[in-house]
N, C-alpha and C positions, 0 to 999 in steps of 0.2 A: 516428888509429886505423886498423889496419890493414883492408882489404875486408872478408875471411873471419869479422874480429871482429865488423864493425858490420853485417853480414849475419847472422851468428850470434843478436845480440842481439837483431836485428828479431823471426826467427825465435822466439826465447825471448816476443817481446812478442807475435806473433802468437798463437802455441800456447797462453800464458794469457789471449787472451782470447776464444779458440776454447773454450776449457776451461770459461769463466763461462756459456756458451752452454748448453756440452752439459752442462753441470751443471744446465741445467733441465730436460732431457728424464728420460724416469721411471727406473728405475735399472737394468730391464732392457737399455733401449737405451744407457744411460751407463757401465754397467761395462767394457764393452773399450776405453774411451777408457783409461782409467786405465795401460796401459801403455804405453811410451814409443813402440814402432814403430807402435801404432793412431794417437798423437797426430803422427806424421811424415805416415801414410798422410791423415790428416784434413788437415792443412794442406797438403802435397800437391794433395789434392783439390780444396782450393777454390781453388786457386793456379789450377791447370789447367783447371779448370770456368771463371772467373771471363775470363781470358786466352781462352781459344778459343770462348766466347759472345762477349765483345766484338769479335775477328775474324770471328766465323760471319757476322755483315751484312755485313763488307763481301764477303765471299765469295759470299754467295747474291746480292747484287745486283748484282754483276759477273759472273756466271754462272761463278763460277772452282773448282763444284764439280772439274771432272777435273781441274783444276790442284792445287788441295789433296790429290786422289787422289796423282797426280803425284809431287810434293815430297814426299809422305809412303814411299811406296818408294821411291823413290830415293835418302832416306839410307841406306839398307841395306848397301850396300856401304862407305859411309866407318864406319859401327858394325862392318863385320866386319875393316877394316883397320885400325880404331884397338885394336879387339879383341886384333887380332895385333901391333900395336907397343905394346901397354903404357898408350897414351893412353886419356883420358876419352871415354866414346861420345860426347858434347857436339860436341868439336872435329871428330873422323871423321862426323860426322851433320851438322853443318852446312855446311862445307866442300864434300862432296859435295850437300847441297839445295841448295844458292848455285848450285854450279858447274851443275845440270841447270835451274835454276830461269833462269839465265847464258844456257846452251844453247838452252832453247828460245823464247827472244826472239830468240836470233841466227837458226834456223831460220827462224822467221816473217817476220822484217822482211827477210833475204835472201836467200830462195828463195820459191820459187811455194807451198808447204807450208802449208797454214792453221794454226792455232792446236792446235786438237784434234788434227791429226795430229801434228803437233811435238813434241804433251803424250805421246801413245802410245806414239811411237817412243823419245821421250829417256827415260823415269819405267821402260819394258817394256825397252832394254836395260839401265839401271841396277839393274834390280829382278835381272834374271838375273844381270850379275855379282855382284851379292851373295850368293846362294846358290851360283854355283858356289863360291866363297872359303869360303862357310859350309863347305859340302860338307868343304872339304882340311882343315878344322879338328878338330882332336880330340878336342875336346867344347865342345858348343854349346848345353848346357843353360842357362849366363845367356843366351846370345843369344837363347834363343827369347822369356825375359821382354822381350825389345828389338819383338819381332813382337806377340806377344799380351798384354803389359803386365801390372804384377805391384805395384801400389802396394801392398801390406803389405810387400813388401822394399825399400822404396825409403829410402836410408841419406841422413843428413847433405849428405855434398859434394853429392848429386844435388838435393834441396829445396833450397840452397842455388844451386843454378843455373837451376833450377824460377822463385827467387825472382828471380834478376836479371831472366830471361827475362820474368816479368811486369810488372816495375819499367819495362823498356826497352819495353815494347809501351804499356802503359800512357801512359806517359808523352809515349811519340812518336804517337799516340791524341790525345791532348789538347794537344800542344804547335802539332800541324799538321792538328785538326780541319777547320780549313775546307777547304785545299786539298783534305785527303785527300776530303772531302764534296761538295766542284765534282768532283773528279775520278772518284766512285761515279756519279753521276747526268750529270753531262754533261762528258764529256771534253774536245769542243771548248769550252765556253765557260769552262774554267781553263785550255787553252789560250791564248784570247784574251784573260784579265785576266792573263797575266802569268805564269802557274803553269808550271814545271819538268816537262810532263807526264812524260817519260821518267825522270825525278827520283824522283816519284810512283810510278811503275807498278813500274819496279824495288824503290824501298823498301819499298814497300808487299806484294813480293812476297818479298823478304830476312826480312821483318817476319812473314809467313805461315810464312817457313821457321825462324825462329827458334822462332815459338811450336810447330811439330811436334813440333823437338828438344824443346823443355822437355816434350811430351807423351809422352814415348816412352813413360818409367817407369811411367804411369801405365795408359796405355789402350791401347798398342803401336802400331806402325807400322801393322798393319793394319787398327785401328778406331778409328786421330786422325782419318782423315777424318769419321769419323761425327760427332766432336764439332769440327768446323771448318764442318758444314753443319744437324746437326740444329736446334741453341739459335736457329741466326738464321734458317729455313725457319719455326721453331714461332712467334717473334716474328711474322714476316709475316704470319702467318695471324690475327693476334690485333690488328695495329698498322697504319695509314699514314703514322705520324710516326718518323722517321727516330730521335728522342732515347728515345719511349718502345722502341722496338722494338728499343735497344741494352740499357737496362735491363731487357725481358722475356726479351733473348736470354741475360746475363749471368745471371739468377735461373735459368732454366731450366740453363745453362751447372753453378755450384754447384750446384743440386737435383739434379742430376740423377748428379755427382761424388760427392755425401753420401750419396744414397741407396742407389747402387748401391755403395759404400763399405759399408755398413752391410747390408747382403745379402748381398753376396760372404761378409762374414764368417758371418753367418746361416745360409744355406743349404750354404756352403763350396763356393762356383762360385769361377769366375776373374772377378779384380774388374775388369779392362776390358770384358767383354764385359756384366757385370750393369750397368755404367754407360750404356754404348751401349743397352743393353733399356729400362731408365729414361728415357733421352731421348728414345728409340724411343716408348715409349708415352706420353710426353705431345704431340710430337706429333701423335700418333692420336688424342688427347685433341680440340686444336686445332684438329684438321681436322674432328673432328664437330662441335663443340660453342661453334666461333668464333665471335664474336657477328657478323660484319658476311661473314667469308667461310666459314663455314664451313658442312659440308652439311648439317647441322638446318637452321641459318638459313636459306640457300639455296632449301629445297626447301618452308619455311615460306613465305617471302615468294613461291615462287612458286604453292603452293597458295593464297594467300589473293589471290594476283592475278589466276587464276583463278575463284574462288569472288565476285571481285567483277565 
């Protein structure tokens, strides 16, 4: 069976059993499922929620927020080249994330350049030749869906690579948990049992770059980073077990995809930014209301440590 087909059909199986879901919610909120591009927009959603919660840990505990910054402007320029040859944003979006994501290892490991400068210079000029290119273009009203994300337009081929995108993250997630887990918390001691560290640190950042592209459609270039840091910042706040605070990062990841999915439509905002709001304020939620770090807690246990 050909790829396209047996991805197709996934899809078919996914979306009715998305459908049994929101078949239970009451019928104001279930009526706009019922057309075909809200039931794209929905699995979409939870593709991309579900994918960039399970990345956001390893991001936030590598401290590789301005990396994910990074990687996410910098495909900007292979989306506005692939733009102009005809190709899928996919292949112009990754391409150029690899090749900056490429660069700035090579910066750091061989010149005096630390890390963050590296990130700066490679992600700030890539981000400019992408608008200059935008600039020469003669109309760049899809491309801006590329910056600020437009999931109610998001067609077939694109969920469909949405979908492999989360199959290969997924899978390589769970195929090479441990190393990737020696290599989040202690890099020399998966060093020392054996571990491929540069093996790791590249995949692992190929693996960041892949999930941005699958996120373009959804949340745009400019606010993937938000859902590559929010879901696994709001875990930490809530976890110190590495397993549950992959499954509070992934739940918040879809909630936060659905809800603001089901708002955009509502209020009629743009649905990557209602999404980033929704993740936005749960971890506000999280930070008040954490049970062990958060500042009620906090400022409870420190009143009563006083008061005794």
């Amino acid at each position: 069976m050909p790829l396209d087909a047996l991805a197709t059909g996934l899809i078919e199986t996914l979306t009715a059993a998305l459908m049994m879901v929101v078949g239970l919610l009451p019928d104001s909120l279930a009526a706009p499922f019922e057309y075909r591009f809200m039931q794209r927009a929905l699995l979409t959603s939870v593709l991309v929620g579900a994918t960039c919660g399970l990345l956001s840990c390893f991001v936030v505990l590598k401290r590789w927020s301005l990396l994910g910054d990074a990687i996410s402007h910098a495909v900007l320029p292979g989306v506005a080249i692939a733009y102009l040859l005809g190709w899928p944003f996919f292949v112009g979006a990754f391409v150029t994330g690899a090749l900056t994501s490429l660069g700035i290892g090579a910066i750091e490991r061989h010149t005096r350049i630390k890390s963050d400068a590296a990130m700066g210079l490679m992600f700030t000029a890539a981000f400019a030749l992408g608008i200059v290119i935008i600039s020469k273009i003669t109309t760049s009203t899809h491309l801006m869906h590329i910056l600020f994300g437009n999931v109610l337009g998001v067609q077939t081929p694109a969920l469909i690579l949405t979908l492999l995108a989360s199959l290969v993250a997924v899978l390589t997630i769970w195929l090479a948990f441990r190393p990737l887990l020696l290599y989040t918390f202690d890099p020399q001691q998966a060093q020392a049992l054996g571990f491929n560290v540069s093996a790791i640190h590249y995949g692992l950042i190929l693996l960041l770059t892949l999930t941005i592209v699958a996120s373009l459609e959804t949340v745009g270039i400019i606010l993937v980073v938000a859902m590559l840091i929010t879901p696994g910042a709001t875990a930490h706040l809530l976890t110190d077990r590495f397993g549950t605070m992959l499954a509070i990062s992934v739940a918040v990841g879809v909630t936060s995809a659905v809800a603001g999915l089901v708002l955009s439509v509502r209020l009629d905002v743009a649905s990557g930014g209602a999404i980033v709001l929704v993740a936005s304020g749960l971890f506000l939620i999280a930070l008040l209301a954490g049970p062990r770090h958060g500042l009620v807690a906090r400022y409870w246990r420190r009143w009563r440590f006083r008061a005794s």
